[in-house]
Backbone as numpy.savetxt, mean C-alpha at the origin, in Angstrom:
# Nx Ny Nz CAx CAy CAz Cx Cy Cz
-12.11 -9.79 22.33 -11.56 -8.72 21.50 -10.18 -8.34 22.00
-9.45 -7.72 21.43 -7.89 -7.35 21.44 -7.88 -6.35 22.07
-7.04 -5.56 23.26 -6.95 -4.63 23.70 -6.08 -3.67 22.75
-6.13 -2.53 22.80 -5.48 -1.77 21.78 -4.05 -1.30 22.41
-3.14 -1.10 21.71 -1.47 -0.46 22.28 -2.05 0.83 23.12
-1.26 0.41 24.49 -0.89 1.77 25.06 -0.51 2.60 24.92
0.90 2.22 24.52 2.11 2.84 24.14 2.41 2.86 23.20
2.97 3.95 22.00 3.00 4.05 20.83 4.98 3.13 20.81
4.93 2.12 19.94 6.04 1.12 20.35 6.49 1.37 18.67
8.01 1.56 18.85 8.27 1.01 17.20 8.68 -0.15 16.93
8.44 -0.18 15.53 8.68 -1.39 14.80 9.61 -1.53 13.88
10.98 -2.36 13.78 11.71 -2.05 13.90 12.11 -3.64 12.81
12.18 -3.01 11.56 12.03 -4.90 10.30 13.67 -4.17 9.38
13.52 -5.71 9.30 15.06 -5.52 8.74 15.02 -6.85 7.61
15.43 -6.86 6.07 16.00 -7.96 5.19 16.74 -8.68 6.06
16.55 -10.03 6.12 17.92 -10.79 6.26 17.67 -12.75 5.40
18.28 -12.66 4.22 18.09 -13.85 3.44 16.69 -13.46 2.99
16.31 -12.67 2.84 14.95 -12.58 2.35 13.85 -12.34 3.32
13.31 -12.30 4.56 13.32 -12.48 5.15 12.86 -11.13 6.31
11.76 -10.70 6.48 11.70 -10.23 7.92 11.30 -10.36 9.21
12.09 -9.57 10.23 12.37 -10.15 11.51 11.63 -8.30 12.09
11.28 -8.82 13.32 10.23 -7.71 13.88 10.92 -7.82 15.50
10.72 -6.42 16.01 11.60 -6.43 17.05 10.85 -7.38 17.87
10.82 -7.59 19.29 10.06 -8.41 20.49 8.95 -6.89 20.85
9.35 -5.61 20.92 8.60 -4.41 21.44 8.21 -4.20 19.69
6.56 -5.02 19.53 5.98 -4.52 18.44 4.86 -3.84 18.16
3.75 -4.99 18.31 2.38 -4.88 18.37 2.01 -6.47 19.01
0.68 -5.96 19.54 -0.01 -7.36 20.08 0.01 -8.77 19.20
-0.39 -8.36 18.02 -0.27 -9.76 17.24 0.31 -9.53 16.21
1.09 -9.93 15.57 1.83 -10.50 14.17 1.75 -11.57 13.25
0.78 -11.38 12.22 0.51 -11.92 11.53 1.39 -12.51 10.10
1.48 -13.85 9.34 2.28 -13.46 8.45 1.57 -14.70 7.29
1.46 -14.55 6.27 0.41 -15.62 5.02 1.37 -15.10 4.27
1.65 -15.92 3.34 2.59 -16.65 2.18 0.96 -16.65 1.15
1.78 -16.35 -0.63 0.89 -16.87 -1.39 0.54 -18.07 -1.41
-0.04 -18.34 -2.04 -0.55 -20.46 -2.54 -0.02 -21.48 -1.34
-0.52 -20.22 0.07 0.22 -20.90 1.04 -0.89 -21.15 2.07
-1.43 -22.55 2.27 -2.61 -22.06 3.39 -2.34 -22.22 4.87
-1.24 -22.30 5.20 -0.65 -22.04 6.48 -0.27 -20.65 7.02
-0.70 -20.37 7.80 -0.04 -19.00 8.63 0.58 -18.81 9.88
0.73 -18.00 10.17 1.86 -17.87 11.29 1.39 -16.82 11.96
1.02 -17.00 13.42 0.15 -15.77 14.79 1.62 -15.88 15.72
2.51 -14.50 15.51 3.26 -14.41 16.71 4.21 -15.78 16.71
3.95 -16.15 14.92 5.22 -17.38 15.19 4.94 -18.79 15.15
3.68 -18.98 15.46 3.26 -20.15 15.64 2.58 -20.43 14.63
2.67 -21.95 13.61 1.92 -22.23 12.98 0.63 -22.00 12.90
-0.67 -21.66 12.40 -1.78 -22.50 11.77 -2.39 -22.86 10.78
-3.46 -23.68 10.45 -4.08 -24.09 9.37 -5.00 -22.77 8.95
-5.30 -22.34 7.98 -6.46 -21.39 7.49 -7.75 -21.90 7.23
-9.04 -21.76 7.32 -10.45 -22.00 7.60 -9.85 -22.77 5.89
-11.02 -24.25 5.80 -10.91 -24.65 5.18 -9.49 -24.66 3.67
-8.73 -24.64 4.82 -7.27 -24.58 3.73 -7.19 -24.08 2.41
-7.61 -22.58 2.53 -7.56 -21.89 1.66 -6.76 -20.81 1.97
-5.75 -20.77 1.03 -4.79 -20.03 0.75 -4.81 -18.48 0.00
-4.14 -17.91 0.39 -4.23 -16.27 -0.42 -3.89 -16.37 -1.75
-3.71 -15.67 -2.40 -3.17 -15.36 -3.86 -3.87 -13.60 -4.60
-2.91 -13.71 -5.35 -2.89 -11.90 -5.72 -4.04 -11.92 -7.23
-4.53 -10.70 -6.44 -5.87 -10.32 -7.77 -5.12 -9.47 -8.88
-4.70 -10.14 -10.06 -3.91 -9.24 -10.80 -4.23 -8.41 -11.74
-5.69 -8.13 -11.38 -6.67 -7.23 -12.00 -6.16 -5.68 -11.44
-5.82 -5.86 -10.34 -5.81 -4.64 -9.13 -4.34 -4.66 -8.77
-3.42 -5.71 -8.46 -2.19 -5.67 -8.20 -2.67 -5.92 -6.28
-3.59 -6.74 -6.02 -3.73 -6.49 -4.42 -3.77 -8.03 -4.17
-3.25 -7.65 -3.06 -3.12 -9.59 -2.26 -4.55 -9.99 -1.64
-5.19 -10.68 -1.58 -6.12 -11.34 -1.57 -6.18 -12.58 -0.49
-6.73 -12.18 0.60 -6.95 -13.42 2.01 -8.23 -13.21 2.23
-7.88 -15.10 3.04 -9.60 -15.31 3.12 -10.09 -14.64 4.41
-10.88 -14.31 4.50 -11.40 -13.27 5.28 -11.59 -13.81 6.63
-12.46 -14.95 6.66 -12.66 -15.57 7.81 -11.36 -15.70 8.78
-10.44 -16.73 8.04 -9.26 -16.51 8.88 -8.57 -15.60 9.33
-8.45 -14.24 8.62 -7.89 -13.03 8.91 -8.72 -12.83 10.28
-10.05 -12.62 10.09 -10.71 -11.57 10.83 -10.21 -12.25 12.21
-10.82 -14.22 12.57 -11.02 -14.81 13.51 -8.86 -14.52 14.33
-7.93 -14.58 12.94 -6.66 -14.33 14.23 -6.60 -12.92 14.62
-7.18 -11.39 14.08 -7.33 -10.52 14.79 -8.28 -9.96 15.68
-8.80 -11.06 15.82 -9.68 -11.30 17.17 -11.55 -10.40 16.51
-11.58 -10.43 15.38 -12.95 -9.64 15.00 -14.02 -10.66 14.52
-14.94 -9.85 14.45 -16.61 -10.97 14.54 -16.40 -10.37 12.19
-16.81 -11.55 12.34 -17.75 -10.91 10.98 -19.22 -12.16 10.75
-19.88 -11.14 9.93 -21.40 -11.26 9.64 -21.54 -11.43 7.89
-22.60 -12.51 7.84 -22.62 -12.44 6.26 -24.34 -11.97 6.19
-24.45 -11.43 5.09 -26.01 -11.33 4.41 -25.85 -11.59 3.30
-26.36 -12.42 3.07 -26.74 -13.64 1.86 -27.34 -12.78 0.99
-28.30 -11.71 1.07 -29.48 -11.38 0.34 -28.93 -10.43 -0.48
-27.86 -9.35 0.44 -26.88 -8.16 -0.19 -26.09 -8.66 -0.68
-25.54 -9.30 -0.35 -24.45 -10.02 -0.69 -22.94 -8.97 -0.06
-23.43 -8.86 1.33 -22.40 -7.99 1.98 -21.43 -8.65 3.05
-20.63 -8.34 3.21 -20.06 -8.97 4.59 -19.60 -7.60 5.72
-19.86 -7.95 6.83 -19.66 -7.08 7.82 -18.55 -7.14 8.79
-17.60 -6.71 8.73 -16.31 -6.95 9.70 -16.28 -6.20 11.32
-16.83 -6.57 12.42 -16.37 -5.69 13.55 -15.54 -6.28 14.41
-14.84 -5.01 14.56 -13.23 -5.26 15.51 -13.15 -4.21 16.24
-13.24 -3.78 17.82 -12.67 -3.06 18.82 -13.74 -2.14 18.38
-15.05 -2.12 18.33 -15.83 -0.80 17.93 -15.43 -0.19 16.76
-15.31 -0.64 15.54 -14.81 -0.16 14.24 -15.71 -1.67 13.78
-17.07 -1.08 12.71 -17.30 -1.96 11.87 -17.30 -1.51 10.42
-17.00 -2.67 9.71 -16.66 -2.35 8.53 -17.68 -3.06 7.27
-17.89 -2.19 6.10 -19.04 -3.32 6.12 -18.54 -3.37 4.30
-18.16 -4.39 3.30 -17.79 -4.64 2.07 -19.03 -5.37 1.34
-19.11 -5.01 0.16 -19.88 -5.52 -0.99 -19.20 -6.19 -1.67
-19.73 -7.53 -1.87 -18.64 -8.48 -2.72 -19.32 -8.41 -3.76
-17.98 -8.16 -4.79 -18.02 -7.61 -6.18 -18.09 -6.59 -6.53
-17.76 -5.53 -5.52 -18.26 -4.13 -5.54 -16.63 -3.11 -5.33
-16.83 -2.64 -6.31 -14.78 -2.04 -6.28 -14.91 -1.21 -5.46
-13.75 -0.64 -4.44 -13.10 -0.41 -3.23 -12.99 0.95 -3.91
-12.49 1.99 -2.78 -11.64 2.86 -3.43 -10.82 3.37 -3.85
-10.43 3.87 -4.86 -8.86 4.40 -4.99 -8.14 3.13 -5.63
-8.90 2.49 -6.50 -8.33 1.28 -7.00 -7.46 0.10 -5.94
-8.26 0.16 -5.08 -7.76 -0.90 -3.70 -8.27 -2.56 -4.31
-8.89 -2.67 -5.11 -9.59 -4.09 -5.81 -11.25 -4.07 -5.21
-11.42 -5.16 -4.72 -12.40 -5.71 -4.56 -12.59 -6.99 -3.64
-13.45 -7.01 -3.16 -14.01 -8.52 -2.37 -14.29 -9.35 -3.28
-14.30 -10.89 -3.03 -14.47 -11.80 -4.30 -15.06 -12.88 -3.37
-15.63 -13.57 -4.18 -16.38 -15.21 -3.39 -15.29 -16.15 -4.34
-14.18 -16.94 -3.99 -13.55 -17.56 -4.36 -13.51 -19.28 -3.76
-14.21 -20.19 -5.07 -14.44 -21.58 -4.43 -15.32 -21.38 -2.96
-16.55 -20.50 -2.67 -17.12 -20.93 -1.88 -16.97 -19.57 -0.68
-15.86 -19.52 -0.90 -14.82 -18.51 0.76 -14.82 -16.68 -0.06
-15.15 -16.21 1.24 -14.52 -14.92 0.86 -13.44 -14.00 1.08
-12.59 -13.56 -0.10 -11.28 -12.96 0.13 -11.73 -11.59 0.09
-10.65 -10.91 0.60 -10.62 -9.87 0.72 -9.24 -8.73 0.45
-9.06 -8.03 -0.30 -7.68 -7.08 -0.32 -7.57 -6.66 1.31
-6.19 -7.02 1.36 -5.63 -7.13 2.83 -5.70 -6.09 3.05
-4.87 -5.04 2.24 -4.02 -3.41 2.87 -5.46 -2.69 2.94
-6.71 -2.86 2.42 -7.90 -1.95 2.80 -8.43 -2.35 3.68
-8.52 -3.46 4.20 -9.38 -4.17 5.26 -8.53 -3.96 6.67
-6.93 -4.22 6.45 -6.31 -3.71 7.70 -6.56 -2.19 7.95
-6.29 -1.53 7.20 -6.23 0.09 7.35 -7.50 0.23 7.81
-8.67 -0.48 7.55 -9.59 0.12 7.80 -10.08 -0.70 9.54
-9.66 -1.30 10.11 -9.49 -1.81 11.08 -8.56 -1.09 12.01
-7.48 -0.30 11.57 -6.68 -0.03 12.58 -5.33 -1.02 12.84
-4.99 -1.69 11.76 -4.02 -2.65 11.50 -2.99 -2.48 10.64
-1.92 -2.92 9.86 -1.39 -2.62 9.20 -1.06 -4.07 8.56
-0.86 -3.56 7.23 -0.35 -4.77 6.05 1.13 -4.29 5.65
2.22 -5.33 5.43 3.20 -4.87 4.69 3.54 -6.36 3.82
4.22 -5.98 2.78 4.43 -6.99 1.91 5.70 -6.93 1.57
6.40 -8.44 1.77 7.82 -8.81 1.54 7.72 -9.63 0.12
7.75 -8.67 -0.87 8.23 -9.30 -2.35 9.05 -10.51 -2.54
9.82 -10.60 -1.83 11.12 -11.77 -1.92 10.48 -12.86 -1.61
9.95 -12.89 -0.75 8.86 -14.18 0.22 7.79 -14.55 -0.29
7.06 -13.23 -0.95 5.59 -13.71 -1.53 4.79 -13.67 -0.21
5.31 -12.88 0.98 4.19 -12.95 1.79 3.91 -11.45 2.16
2.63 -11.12 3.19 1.75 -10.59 3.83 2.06 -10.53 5.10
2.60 -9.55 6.29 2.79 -9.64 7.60 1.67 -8.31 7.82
0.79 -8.76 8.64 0.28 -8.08 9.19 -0.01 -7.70 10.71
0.38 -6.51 11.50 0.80 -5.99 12.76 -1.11 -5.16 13.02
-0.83 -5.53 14.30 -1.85 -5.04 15.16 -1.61 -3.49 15.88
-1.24 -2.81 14.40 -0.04 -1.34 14.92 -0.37 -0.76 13.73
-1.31 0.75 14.21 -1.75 1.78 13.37 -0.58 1.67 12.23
-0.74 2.51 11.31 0.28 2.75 9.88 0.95 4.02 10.00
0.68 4.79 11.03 1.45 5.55 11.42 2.45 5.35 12.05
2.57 3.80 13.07 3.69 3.28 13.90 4.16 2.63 12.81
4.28 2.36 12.06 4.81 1.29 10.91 5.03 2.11 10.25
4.98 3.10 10.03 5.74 4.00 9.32 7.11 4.56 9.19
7.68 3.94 10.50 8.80 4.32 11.22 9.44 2.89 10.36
9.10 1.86 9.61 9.79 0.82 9.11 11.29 1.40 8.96
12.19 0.27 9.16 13.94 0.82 8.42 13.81 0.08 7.57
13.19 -0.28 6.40 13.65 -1.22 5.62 13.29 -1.30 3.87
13.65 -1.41 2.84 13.31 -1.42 1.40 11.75 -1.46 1.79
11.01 -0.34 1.07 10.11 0.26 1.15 9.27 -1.25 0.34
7.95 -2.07 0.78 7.38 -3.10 0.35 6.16 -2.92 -0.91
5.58 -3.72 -1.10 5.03 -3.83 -2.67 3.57 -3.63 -2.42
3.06 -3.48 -1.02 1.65 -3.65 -1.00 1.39 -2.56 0.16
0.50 -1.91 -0.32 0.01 -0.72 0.92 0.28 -1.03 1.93
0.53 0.28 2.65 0.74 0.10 4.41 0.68 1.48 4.84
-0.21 2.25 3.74 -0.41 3.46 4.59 -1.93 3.74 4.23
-2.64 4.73 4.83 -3.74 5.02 4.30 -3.64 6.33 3.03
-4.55 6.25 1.88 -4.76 7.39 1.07 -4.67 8.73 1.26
-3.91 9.54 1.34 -3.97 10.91 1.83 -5.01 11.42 0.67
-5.94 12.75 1.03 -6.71 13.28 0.20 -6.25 14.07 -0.74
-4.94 14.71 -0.56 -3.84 14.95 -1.82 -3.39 14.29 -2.76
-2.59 13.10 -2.32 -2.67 12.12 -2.82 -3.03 11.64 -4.05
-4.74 11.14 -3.45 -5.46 11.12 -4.27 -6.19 11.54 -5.15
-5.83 13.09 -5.22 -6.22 14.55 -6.09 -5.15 14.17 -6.95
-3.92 14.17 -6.66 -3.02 14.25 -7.70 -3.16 13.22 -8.44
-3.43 11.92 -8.41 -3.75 10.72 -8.91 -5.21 11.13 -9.87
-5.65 11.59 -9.64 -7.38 11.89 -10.09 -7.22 12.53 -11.11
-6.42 14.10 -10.89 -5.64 14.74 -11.82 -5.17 14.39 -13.17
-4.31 13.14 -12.90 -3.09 12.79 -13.95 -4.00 11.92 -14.70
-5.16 11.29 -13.77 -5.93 10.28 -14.93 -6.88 11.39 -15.67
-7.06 11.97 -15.07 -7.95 13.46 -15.94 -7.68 13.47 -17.34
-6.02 13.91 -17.28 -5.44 14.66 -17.97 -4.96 13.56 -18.90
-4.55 12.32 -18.54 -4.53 11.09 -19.48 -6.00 10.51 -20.49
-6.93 11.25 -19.89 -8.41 10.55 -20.47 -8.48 11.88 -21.60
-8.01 12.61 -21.51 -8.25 14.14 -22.54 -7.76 13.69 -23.64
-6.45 13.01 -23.14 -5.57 12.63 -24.66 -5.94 11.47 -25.18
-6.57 10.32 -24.69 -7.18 9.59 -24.94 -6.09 8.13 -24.37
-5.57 8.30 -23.87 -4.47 7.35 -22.99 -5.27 6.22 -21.84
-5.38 5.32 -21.94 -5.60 4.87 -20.45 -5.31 5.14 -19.20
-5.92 4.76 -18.26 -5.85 5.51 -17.02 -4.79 4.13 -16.28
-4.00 4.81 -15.22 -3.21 4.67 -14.53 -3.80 3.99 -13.37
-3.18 2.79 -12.99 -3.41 1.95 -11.37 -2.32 2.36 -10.21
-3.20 2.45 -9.92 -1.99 2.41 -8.01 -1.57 1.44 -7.99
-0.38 1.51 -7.35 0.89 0.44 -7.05 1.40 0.89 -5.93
0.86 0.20 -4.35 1.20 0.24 -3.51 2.97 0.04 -3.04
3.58 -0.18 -3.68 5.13 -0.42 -3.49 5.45 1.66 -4.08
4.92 1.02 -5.28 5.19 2.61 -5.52 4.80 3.86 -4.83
3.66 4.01 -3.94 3.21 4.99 -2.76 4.16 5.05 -2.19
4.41 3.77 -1.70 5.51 3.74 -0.37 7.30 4.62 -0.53
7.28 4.03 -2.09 8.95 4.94 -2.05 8.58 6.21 -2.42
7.63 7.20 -3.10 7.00 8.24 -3.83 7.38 8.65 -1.57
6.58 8.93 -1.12 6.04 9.07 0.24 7.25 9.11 0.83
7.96 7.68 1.11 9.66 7.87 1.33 10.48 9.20 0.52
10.45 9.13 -0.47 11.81 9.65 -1.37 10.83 11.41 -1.14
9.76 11.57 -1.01 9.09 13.13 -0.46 9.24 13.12 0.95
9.42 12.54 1.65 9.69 12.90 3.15 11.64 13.01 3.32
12.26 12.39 2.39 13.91 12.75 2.56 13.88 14.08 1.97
12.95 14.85 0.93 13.82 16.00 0.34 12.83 16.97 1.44
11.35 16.38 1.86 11.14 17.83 2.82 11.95 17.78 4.03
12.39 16.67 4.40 13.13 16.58 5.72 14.48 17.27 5.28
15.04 17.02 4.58 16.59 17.50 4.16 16.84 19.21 3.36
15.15 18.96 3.23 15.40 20.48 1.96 15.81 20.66 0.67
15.87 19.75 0.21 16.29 20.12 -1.26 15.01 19.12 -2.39
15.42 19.09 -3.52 14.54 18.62 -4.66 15.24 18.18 -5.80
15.34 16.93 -5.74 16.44 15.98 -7.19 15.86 14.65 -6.87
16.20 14.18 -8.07 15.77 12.94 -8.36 16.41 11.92 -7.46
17.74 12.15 -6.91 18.56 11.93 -6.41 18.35 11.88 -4.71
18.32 10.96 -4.04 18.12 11.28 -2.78 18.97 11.45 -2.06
18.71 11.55 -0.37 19.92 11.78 0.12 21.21 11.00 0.68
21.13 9.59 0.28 21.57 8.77 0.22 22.60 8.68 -0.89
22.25 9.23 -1.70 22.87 9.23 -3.04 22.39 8.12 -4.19
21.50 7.45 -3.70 20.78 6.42 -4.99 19.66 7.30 -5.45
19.65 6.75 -6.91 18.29 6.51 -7.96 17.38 6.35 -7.85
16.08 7.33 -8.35 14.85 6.19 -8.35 14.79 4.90 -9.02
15.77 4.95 -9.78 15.85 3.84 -10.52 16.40 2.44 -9.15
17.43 2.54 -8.87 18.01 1.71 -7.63 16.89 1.80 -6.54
16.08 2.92 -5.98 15.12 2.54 -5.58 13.94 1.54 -5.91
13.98 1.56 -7.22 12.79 0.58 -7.01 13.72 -0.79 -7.34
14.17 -0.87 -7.65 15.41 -2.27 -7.93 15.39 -2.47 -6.31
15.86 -1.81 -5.61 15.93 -2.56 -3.61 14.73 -2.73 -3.57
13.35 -1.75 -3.58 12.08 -2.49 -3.49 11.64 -4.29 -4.04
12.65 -4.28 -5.16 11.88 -5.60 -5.35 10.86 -5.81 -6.80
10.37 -4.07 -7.07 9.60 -3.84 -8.03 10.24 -3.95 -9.96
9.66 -4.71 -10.14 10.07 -5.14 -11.67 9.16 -4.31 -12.32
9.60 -4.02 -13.38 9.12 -2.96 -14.28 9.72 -3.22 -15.81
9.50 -2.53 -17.13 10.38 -2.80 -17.91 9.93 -0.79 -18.63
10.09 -0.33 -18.03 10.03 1.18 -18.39 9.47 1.75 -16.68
10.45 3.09 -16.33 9.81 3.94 -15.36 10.06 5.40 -15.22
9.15 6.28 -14.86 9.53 7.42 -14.87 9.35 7.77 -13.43
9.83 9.24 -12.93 9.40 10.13 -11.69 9.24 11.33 -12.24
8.16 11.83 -11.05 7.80 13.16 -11.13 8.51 14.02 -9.94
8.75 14.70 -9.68 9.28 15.82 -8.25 8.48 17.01 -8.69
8.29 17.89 -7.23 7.63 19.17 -7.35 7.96 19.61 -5.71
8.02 20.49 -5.83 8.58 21.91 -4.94 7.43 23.08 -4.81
6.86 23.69 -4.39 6.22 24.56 -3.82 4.48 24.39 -2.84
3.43 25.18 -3.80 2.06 24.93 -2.94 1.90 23.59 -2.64
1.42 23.53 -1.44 0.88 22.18 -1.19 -0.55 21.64 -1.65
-0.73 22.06 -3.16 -2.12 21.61 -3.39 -1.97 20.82 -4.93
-2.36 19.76 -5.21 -2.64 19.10 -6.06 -2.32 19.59 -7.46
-3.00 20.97 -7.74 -3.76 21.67 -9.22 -2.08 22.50 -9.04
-1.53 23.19 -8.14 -0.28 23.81 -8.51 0.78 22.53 -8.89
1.04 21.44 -8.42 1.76 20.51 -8.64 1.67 19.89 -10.24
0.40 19.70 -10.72 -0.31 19.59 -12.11 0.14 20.38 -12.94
-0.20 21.66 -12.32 0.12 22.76 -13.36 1.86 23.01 -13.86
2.49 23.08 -12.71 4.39 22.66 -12.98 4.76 21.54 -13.45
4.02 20.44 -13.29 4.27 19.10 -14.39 3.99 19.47 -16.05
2.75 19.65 -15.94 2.19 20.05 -17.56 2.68 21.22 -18.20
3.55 22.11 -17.56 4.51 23.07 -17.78 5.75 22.70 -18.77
6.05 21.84 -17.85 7.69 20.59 -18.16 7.19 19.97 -19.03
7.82 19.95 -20.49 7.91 19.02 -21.29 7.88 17.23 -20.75
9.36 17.27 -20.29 9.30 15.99 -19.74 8.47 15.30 -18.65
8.56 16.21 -17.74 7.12 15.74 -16.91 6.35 15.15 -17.17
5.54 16.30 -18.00 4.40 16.26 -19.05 4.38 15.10 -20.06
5.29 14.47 -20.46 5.50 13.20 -21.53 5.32 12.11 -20.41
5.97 12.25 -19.05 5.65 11.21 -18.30 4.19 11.01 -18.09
3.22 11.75 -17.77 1.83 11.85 -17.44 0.81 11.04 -18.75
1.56 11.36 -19.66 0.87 11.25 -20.77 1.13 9.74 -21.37
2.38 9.28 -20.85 3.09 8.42 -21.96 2.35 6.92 -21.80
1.63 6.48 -22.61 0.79 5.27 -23.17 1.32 3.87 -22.54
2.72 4.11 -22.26 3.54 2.67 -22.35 3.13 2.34 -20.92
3.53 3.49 -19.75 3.39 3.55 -18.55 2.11 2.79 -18.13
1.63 2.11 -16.90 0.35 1.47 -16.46 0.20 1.74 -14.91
1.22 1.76 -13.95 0.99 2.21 -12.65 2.05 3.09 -12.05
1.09 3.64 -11.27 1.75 4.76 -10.29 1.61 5.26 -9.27
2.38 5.84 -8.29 2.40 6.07 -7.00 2.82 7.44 -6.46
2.17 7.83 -5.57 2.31 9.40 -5.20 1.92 9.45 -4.10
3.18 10.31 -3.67 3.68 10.53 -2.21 3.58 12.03 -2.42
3.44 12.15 -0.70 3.55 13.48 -0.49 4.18 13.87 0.96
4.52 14.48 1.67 5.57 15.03 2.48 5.13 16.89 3.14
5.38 17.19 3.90 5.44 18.88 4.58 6.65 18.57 5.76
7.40 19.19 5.87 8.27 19.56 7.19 8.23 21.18 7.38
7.88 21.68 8.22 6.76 23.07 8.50 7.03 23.62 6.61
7.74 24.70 6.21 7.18 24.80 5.13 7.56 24.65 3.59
8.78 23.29 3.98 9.28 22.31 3.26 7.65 21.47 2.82
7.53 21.36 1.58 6.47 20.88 0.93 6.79 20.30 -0.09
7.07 18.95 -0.27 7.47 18.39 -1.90 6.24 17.17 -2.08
6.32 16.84 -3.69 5.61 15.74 -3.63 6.53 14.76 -5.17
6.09 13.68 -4.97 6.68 12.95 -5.82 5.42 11.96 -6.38
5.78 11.25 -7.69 4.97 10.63 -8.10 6.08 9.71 -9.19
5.53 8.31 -8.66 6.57 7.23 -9.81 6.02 7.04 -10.50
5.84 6.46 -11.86 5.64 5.82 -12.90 6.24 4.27 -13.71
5.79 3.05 -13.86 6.21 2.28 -13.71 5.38 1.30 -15.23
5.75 0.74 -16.35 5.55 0.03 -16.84 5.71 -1.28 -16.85
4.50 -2.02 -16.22 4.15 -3.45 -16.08 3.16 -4.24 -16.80
C-alpha cells in the first residue's frame, strides 16, 4: 500500500503545446491515460493496461471512463469482485469503497459499466473517493491523476479542466437540486453537471469573495464567455448566474427567480449542463452557477 503525504506539497501544472507538466515536489504517484489509448504513464514511465483496454468517455454522463483494474493495481489498491451482486469493492490505505455496476453514482457522476468483459469506472468519483485526485486536459484527451487530496490540487495555476477534481459541496448540490426543481415545475428537462463547469463556477466565486466585489467580469478582466473558451469547453449557447449575500441555497434561488434574466437562464429549454460553485472569505459569500448548451 502507498504511504500517504506528509507534507501538504503544491502542485504546480502549467499549458505548454497542449500539454501538462507537474512540478518534481507533487504527490507520490502521477498518473496519466489518454482516450482510445491503452497505454499509460506511472511517474512517466510507460505501461500496458490489464488486457489492453483503453478508457473512453460515457457520453450519457459527460464522465471519463477507466478500467478499473488497472487504475486501482497503479494506485497501489486491492479490489474484490462479487459475481452474485454484481458489486465491486475498491480498498486503498483503509478507505473501502464499494460500487454497483449499473447502478448511477451521485450527483450525476455516471456509473460503473462491464465493458467487453472489464470493468470501468468514472475516474473523478472513484479518485475523490479514495483520497486522489482526477484532472482532465481537454487538448490531450487525457486523465492525470495525483496521489494528492483535491484540496492540494486546488491550488492548480492553470485553465480550469473539463472533468471533476473537487468533491460535491452540500450547497452546491442544493443549488443544483433547486434549479432542477424549478425546471421540472415548468416542465423543462433537467440539467447535467459538467465538471469543467464546477471548476470555473468555484474559480470565478472564489476571485469575487477573495477580491470583494460581484460582476460577471472577473478580476482579471475576462468573460465568462473567454473563460470557458481557455477551458477548452465548446458549447453553442451559455449563460451565468452570480449572487451576493446568505450563504444558503433557497436565498440564492430566491434572487435568481426574482431577476428576470436569471430566471430565463434557469428555465431556458435550449441549455443542458451546468456548474455551481461556491466560495466564503470570512463574510464575503458569493456563488456562481454556468450554464452551457451542448
Amino acid at each position: 500500500m502507498l504511504k500517504k503525504l506528509t507534507l501538504i506539497m503544491l502542485i504546480i501544472m502549467c499549458y505548454n503545446a497542449g500539454e501538462i507538466t507537474v512540478s518534481a515536489q507533487a504527490a507520490d504517484i502521477v498518473l496519466r491515460f489518454e482516450i482510445n489509448n491503452h497505454l499509460y504513464t506511472r511517474n512517466g514511465v510507460v505501461h500496458e493496461s490489464a488486457d489492453r483496454v483503453a478508457p473512453f468517455i460515457d457520453t450519457a454522463f459527460n464522465r471519463t471512463m477507466l478500467p478499473l483494474n488497472t487504475v486501482a493495481a497503479a494506485l497501489g489498491a486491492e479490489t474484490l469482485w462479487n459475481a452474485q451482486t454484481r458489486t465491486v469493492i475498491i480498498i486503498r490505505d483503509g478507505t473501502t469503497l464499494s460500487l454497483h455496476v449499473d447502478t448511477l453514482l451521485p450527483q450525476g457522476m455516471g456509473r460503473p459499466a462491464i465493458v467487453n468483459g472489464r470493468t470501468f469506472v468514472p475516474i473523478a468519483y472513484v479518485t475523490g473517493m479514495l483520497g486522489a485526485t482526477a484532472i482532465w486536459d481537454a487538448s490531450a484527451q487525457a486523465v492525470y491523476i495525483f496521489d494528492t487530496p483535491s484540496s492540494v490540487v486546488g491550488t492548480i495555476a492553470a485553465p480550469a479542466p473539463t472533468t471533476d477534481a473537487i468533491n460535491f459541496s452540500a450547497l452546491e448540490s442544493r443549488i443544483f437540486e433547486l434549479i432542477n426543481e424549478e425546471r421540472a415545475r415548468h416542465g423543462v428537462s433537467s440539467l447535467i453537471w459538467h465538471d469543467g463547469l464546477i471548476a470555473l463556477s468555484r474559480s470565478h466565486s472564489e476571485d469575487m469573495a477573495r477580491n470583494n466585489f460581484l460582476d460577471h467580469v472577473s478580476s482579471d478582466g475576462t468573460s465568462f464567455l473567454t473563460r470557458l473558451s481557455r477551458a477548452g469547453i465548446s458549447h453553442w449557447g451559455a449563460a451565468e448566474n452570480i449572487f451576493l449575500g446568505s450563504s444558503t441555497a433557497e436565498a440564492a434561488m430566491a434572487f435568481w427567480l426574482n431577476s428576470p434574466q436569471h430566471r430565463d437562464n434557469i428555465l431556458a429549454s435550449d441549455l443542458t449542463h451546468i456548474g455551481v460553485g461556491t466560495a466564503q472569505h470570512g463574510t464575503q459569500f458569493r456563488a456562481t452557477v454556468k450554464f452551457i448548451g451542448s
